[in-house]
PASEBA-1860 file (N, C-alpha, C; in nm, 3 decimals):
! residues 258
1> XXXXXXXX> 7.946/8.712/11.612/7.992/8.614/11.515/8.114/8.670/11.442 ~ 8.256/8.567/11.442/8.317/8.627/11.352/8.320/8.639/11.191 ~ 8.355/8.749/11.165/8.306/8.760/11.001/8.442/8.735/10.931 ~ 8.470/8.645/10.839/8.598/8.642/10.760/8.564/8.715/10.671 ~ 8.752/8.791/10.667/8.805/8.881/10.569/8.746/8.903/10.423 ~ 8.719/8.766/10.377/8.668/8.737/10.232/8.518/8.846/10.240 ~ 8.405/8.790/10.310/8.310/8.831/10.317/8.292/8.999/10.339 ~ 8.390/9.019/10.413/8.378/9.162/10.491/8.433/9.251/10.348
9> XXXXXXXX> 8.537/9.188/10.248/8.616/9.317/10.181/8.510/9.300/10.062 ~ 8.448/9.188/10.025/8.381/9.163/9.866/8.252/9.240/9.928 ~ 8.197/9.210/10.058/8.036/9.345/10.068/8.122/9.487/10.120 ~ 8.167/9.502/10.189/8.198/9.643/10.183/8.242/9.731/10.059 ~ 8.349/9.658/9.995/8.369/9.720/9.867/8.235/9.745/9.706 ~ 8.170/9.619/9.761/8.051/9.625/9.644/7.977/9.773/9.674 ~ 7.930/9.789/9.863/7.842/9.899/9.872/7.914/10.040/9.852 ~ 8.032/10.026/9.846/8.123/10.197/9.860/8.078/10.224/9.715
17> XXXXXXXX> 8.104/10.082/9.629/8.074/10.130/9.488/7.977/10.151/9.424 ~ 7.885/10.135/9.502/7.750/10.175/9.464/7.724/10.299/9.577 ~ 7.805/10.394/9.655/7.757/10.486/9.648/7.704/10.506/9.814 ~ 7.697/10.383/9.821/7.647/10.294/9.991/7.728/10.324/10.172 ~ 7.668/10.366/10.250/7.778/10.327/10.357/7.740/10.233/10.488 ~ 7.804/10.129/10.456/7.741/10.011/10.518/7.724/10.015/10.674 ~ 7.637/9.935/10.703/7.643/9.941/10.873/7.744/9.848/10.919 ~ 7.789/9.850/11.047/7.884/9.773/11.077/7.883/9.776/11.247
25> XXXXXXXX> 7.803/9.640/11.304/7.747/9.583/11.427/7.853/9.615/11.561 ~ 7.869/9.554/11.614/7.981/9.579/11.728/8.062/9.400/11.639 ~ 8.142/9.376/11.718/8.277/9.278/11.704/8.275/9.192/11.840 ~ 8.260/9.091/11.861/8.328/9.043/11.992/8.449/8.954/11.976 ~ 8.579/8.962/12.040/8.668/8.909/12.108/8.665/8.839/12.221 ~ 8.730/8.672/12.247/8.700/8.628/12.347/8.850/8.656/12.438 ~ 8.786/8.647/12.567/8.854/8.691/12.678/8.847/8.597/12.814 ~ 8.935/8.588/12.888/8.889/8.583/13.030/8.778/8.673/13.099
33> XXXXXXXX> 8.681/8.613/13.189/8.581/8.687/13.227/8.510/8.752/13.139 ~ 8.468/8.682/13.015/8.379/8.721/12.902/8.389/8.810/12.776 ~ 8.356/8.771/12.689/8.358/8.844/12.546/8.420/8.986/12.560 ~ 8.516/9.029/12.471/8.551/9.179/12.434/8.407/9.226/12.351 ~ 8.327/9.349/12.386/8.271/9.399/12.237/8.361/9.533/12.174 ~ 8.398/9.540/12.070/8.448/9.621/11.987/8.376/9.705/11.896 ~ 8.362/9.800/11.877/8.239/9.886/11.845/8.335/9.985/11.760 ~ 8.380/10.002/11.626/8.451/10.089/11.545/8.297/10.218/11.561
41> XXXXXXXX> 8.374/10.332/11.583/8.257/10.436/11.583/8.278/10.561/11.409 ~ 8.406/10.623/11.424/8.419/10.720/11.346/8.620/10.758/11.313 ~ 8.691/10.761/11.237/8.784/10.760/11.169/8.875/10.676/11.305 ~ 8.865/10.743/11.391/9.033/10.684/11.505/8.917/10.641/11.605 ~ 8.787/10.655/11.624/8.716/10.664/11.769/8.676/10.486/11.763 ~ 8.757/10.442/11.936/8.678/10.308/11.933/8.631/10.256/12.057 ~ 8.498/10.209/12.054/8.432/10.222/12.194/8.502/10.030/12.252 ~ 8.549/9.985/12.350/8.567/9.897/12.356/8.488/9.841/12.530
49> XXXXXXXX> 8.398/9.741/12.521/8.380/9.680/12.651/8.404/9.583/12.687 ~ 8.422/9.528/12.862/8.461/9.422/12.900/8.440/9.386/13.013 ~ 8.349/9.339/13.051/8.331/9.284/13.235/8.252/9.422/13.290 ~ 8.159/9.450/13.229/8.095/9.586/13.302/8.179/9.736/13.299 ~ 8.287/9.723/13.241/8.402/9.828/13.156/8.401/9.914/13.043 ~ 8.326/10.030/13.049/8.387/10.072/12.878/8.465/10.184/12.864 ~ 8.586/10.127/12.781/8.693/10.246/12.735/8.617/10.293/12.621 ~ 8.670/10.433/12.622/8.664/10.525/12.458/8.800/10.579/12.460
57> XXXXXXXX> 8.794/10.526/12.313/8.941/10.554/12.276/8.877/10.665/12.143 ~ 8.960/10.787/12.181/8.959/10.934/12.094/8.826/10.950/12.052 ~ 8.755/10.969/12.171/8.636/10.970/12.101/8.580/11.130/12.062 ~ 8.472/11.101/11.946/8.501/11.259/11.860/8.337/11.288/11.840 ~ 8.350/11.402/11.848/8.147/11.420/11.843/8.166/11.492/11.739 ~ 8.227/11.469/11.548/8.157/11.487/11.455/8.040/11.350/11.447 ~ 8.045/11.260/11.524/7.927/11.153/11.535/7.852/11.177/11.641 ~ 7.729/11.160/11.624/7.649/11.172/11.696/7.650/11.087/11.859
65> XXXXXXXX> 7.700/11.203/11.965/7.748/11.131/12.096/7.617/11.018/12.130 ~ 7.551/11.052/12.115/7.448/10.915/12.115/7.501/10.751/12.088 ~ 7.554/10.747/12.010/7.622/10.663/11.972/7.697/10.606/12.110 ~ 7.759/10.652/12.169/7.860/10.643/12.236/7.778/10.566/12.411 ~ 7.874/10.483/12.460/7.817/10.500/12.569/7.923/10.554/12.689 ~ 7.893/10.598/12.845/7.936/10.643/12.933/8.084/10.571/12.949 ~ 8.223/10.675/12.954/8.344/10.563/13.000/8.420/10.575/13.133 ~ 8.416/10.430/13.156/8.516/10.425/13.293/8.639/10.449/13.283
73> XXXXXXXX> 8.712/10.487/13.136/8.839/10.528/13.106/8.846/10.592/12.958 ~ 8.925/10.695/12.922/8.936/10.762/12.780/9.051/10.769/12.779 ~ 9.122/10.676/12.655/9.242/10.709/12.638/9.247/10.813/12.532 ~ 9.340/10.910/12.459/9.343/10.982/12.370/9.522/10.973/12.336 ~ 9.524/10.955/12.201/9.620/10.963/12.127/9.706/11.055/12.092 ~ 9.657/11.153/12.065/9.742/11.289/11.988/9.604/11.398/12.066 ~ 9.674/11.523/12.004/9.624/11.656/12.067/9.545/11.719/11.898 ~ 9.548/11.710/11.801/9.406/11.773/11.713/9.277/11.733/11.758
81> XXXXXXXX> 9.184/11.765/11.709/9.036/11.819/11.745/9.010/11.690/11.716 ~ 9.027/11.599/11.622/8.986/11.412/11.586/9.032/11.315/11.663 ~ 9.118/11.374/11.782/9.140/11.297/11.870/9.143/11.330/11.982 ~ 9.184/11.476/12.018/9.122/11.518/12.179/8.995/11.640/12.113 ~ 8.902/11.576/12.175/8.765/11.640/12.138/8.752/11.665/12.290 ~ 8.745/11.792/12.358/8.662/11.821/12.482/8.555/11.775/12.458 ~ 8.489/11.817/12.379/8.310/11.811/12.422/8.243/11.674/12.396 ~ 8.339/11.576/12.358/8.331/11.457/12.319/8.394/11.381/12.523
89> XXXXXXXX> 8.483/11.431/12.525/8.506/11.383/12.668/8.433/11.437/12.792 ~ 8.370/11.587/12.763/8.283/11.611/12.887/8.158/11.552/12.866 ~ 8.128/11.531/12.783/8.019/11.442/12.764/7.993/11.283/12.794 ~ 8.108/11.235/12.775/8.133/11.066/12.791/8.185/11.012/12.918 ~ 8.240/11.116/12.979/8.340/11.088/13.035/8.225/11.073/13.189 ~ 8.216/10.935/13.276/8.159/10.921/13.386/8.232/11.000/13.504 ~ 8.144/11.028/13.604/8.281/11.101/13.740/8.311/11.047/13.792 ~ 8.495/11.106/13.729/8.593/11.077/13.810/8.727/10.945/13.739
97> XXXXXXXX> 8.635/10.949/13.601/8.707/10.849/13.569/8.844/10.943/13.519 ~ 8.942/10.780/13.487/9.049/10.870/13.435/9.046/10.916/13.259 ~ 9.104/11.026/13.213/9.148/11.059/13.093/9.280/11.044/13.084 ~ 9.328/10.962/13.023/9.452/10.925/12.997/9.484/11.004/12.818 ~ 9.598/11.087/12.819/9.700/11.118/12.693/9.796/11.209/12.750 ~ 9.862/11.203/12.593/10.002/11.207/12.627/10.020/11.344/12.663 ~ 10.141/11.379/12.660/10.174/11.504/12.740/10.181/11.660/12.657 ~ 10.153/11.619/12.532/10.141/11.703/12.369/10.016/11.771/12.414
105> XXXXXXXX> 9.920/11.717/12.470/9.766/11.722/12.537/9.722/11.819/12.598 ~ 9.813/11.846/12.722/9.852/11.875/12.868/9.753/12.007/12.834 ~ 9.794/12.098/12.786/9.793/12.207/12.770/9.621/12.225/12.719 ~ 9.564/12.154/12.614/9.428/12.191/12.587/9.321/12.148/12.708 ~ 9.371/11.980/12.783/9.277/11.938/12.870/9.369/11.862/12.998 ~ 9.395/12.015/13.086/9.497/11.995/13.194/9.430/11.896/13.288 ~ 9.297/11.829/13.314/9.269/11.703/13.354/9.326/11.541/13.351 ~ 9.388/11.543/13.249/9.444/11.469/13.188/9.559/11.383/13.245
113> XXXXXXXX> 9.540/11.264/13.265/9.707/11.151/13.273/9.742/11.156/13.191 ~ 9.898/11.223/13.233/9.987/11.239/13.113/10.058/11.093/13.155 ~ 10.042/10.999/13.030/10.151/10.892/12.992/10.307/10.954/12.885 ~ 10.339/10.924/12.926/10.506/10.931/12.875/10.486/10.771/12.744 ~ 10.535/10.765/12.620/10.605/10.668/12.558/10.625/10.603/12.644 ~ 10.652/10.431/12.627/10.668/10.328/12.690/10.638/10.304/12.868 ~ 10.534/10.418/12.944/10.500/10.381/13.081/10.408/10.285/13.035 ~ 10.424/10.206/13.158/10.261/10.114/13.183/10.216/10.169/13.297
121> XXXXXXXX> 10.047/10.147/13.343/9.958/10.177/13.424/9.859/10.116/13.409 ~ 9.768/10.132/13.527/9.659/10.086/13.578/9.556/10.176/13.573 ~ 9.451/10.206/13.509/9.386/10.346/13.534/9.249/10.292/13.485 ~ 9.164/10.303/13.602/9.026/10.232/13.616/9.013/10.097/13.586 ~ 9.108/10.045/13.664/9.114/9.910/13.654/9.132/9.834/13.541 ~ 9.243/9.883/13.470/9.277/9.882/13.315/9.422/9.901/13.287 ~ 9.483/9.764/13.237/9.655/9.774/13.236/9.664/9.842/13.116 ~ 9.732/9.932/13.077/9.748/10.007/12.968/9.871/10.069/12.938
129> XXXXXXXX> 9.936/10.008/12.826/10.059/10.079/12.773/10.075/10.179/12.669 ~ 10.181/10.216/12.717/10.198/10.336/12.601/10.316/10.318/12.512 ~ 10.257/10.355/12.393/10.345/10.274/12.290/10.388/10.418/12.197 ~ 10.510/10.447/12.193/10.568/10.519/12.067/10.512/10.552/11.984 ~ 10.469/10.647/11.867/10.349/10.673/11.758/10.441/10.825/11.701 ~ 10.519/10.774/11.615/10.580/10.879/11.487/10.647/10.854/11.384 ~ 10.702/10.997/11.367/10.755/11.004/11.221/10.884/10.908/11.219 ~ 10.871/10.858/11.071/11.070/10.854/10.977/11.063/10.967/10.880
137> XXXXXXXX> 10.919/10.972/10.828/10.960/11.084/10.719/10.901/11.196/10.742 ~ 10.986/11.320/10.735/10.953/11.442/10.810/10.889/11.518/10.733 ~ 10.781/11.600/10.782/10.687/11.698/10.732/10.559/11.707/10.769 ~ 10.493/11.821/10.774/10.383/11.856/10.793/10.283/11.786/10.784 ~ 10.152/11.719/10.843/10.135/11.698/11.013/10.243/11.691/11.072 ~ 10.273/11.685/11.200/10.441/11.631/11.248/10.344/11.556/11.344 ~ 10.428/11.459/11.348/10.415/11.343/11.439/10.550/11.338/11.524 ~ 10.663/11.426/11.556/10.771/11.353/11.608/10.801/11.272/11.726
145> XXXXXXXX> 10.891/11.218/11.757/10.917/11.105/11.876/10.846/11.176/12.014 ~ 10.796/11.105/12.068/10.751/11.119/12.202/10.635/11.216/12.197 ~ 10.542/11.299/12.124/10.422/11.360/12.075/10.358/11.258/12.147 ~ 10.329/11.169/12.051/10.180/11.090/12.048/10.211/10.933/12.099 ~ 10.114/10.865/12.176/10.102/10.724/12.194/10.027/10.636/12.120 ~ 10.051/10.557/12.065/9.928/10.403/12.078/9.955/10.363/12.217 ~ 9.829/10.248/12.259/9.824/10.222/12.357/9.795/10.070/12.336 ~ 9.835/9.968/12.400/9.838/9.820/12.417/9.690/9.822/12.539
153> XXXXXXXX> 9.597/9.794/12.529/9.480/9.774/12.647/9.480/9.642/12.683 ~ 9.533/9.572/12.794/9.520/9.414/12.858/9.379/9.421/12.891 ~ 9.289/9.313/12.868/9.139/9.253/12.919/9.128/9.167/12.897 ~ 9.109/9.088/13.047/9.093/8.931/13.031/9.213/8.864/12.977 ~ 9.341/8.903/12.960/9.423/8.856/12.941/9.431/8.904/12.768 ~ 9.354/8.953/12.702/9.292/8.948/12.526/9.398/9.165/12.527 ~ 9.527/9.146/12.436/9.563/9.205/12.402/9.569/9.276/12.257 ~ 9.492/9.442/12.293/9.414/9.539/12.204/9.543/9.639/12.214
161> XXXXXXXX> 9.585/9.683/12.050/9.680/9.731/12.017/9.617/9.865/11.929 ~ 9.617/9.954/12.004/9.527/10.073/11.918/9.661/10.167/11.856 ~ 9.712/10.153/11.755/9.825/10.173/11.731/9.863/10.346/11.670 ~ 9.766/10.409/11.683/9.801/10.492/11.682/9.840/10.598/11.531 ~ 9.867/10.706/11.533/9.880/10.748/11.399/10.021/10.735/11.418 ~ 10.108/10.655/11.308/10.261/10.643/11.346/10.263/10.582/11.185 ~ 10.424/10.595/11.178/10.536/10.488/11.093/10.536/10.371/11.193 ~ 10.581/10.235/11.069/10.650/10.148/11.148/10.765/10.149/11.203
169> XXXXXXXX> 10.778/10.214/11.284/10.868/10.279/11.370/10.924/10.134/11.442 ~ 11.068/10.117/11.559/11.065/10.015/11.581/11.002/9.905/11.700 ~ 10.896/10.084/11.778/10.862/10.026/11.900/10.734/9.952/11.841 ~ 10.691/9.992/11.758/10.576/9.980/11.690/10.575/9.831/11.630 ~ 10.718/9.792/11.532/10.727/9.718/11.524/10.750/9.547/11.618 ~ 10.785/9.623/11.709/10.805/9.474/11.779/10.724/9.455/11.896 ~ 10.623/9.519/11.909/10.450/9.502/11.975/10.464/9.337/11.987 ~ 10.435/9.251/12.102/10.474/9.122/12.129/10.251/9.063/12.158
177> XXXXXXXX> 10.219/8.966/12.120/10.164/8.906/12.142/10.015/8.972/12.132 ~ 10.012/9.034/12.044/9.881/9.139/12.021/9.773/8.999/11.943 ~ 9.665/9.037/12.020/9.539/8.926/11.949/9.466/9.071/11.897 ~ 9.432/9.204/11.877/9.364/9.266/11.763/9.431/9.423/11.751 ~ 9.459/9.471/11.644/9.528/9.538/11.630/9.437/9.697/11.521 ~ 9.421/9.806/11.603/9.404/9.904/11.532/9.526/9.990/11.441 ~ 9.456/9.942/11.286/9.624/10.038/11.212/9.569/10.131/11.173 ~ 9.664/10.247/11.181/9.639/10.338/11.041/9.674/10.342/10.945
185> XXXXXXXX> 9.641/10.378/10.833/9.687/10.372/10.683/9.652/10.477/10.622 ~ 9.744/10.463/10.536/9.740/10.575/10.406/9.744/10.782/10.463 ~ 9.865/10.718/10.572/9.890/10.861/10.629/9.965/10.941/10.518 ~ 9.914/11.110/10.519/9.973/11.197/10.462/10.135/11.167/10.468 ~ 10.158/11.251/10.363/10.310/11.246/10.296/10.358/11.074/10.294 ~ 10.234/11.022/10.217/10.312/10.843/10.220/10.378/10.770/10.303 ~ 10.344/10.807/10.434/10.328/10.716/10.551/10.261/10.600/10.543 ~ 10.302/10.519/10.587/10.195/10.392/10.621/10.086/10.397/10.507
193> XXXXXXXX> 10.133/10.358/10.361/10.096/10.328/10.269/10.062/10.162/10.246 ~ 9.987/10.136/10.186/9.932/9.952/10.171/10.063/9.897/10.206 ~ 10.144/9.894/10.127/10.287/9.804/10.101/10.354/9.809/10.255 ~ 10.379/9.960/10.314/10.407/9.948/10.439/10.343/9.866/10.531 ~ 10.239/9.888/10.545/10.096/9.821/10.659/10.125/9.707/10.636 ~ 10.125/9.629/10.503/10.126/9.490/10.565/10.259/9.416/10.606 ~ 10.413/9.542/10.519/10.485/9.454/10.624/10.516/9.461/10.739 ~ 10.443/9.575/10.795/10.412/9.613/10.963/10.374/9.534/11.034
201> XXXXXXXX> 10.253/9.511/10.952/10.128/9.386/11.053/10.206/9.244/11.036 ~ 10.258/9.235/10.905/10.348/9.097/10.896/10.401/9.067/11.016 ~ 10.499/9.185/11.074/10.599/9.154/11.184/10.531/9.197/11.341 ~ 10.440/9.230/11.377/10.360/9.225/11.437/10.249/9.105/11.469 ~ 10.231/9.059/11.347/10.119/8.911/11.367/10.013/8.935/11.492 ~ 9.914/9.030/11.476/9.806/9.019/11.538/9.718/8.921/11.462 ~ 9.603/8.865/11.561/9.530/8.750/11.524/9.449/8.825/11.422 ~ 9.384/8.961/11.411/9.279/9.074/11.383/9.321/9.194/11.378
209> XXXXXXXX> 9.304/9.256/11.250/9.308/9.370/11.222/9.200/9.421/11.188 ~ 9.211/9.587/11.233/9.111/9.679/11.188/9.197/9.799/11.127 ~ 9.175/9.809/10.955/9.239/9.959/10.939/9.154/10.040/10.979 ~ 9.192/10.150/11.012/9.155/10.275/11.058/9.241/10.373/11.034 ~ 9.155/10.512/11.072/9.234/10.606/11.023/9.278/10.673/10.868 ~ 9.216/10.598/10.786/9.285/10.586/10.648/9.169/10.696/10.549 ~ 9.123/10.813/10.569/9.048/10.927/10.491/9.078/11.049/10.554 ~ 9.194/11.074/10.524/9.268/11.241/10.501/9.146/11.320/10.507
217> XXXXXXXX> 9.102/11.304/10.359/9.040/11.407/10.332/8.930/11.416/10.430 ~ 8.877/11.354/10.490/8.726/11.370/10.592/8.735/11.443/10.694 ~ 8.861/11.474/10.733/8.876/11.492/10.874/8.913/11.686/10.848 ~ 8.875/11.664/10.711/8.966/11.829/10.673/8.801/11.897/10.664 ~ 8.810/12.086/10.709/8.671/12.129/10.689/8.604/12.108/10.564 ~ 8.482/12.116/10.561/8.386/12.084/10.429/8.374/12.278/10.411 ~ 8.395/12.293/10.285/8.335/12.397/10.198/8.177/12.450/10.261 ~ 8.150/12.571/10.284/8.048/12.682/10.333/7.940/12.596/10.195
225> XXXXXXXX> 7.853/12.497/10.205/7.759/12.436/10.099/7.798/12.307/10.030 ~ 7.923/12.293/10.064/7.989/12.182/9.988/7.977/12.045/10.052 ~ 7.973/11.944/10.008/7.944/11.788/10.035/8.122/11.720/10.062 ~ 8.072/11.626/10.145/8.241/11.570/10.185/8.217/11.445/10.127 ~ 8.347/11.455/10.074/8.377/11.365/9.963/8.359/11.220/10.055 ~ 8.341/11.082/9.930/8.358/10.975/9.983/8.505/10.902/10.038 ~ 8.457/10.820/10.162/8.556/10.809/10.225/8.686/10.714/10.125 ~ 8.805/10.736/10.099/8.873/10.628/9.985/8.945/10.525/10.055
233> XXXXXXXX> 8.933/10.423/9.994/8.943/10.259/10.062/9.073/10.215/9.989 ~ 9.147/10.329/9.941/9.293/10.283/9.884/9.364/10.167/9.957 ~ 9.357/10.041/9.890/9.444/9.988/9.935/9.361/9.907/10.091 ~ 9.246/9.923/10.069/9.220/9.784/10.191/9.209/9.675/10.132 ~ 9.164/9.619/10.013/9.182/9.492/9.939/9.301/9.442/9.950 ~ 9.412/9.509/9.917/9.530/9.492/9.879/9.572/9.463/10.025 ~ 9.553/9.488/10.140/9.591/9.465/10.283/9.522/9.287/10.309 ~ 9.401/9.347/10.296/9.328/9.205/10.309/9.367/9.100/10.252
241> XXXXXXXX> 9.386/9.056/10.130/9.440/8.989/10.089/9.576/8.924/10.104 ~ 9.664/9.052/10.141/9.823/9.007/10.164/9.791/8.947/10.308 ~ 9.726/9.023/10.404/9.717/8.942/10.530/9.658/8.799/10.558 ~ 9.555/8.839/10.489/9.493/8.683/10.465/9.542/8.533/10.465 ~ 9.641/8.573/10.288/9.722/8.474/10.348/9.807/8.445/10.415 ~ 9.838/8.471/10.541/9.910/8.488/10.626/9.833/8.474/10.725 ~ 9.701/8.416/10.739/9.609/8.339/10.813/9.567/8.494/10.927 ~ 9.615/8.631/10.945/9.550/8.744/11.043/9.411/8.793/10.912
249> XXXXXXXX> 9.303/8.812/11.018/9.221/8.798/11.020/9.208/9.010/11.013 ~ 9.140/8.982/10.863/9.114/9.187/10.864/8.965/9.171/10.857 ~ 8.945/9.319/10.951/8.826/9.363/10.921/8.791/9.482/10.917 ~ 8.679/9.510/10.833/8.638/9.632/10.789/8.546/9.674/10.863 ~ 8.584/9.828/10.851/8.432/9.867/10.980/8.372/9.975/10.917 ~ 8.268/10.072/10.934/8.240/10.159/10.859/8.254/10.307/10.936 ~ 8.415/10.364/10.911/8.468/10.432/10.946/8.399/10.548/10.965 ~ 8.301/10.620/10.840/8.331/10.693/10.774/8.165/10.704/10.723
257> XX> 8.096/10.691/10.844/7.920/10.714/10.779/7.937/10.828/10.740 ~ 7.785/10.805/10.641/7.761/10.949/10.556/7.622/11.025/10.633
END
């Protein structure tokens, strides 16, 4: 069932503030040859199925691989531990399928299809592009040109825009005909801050958004006894709303169990 924006930001935000971390079901998208399910798992990780198909995109075993089911394809984004997880891919990964990332990668998991920025391919029966994912403003993380991909996933004709940790950069920006779109937000050194994101997604016009990506702090080690802080939702109201009216459709997922 789809859930509108209204519903999704007024209960998610009520339970963060009470302390809460909500559950959050799978998603379906309609498609040729049957429903997309969309399954948000953990900060960047997203399980997606389709026609007896499942991709994992960066999938990460600080969640319990249980969660997860077997994939006929793994794309991976960037080369840190939250997005190329070995033990998250020897584990998921069915034989023989492909692992698709970029060439930043190469070196930790020499198995790997290296995509180049802007190739397309076919890899387990799965059209998949590679989309640009970096810096304008320079500094530590580095993201620079040609590092890292988002990836465009075709199914059923239903175009999935996993966009990657990036600026609105301009390949980024002119992404053509996307029906659901993974963003990130609230990247270090004031990257892809609220105000940015929505005039990103503005010029983009996916039918559906999912922020993602957007808790720095979680992904950093926890203190020898220490508790990890709650995940911060800076600025998803403020997305939701600007998108809203603008008739794209946001949704919240629960990034960030406790």
């Amino acid at each position: 069932m789809r859930r509108t924006f209204v519903t999704i930001v007024c209960g998610i935000l009520a339970l963060v503030a009470q302390g809460f971390s909500p559950a959050f079901a799978a998603d379906k998208v309609p498609a040729a040859g049957g429903d997309i399910t969309l399954t948000p798992l953990i900060h960047s990780s997203i399980q997606i199925e389709h026609a007896g198909k499942v991709i994992q995109v960066d999938p990460w075993s600080m969640l319990d691989l249980a969660r997860y089911k077997k994939a006929d394809l793994i794309l991976i984004t960037d080369d840190p531990a939250h997005h190329l997880d070995l033990k998250a891919i020897a584990a998921l990964r069915k034989s023989g399928a492909p692992v698709v990332i970029p060439e930043v990668a190469k070196a930790k998991y020499p198995d790997g299809i290296i995509m180049a920025n802007g190739e397309r391919a076919t890899e387990g029966g799965v059209t998949v592009e590679a989309i640009p994912a970096y810096d304008i403003i320079q500094g530590a993380p580095e993201h620079p040109k040609g590092k890292s991909n988002g990836y465009v996933i075709t199914l059923g004709g239903t175009r999935i825009y996993v966009v990657g940790v990036t600026e609105c950069v301009p390949e980024v920006r002119g992404a053509k005909n996307i029906d659901v779109a993974f963003f990130a937000m609230n990247v270090p050194l004031e990257r892809m801050e609220p105000a940015a994101a929505i005039d990103c997604l503005s010029a983009i016009k996916p039918k559906v958004v999912y922020p993602y990506h957007y808790d720095q702090e979680w992904v950093r080690p926890v203190p020898a006894g220490g508790k990890r802080p709650q995940p911060s939702t800076r600025g998803l109201k403020e997305l939701s709303d600007a998108l809203g009216r603008q008739k794209i459709e946001v949704r919240l997922a629960n990034w960030y169990p406790q």
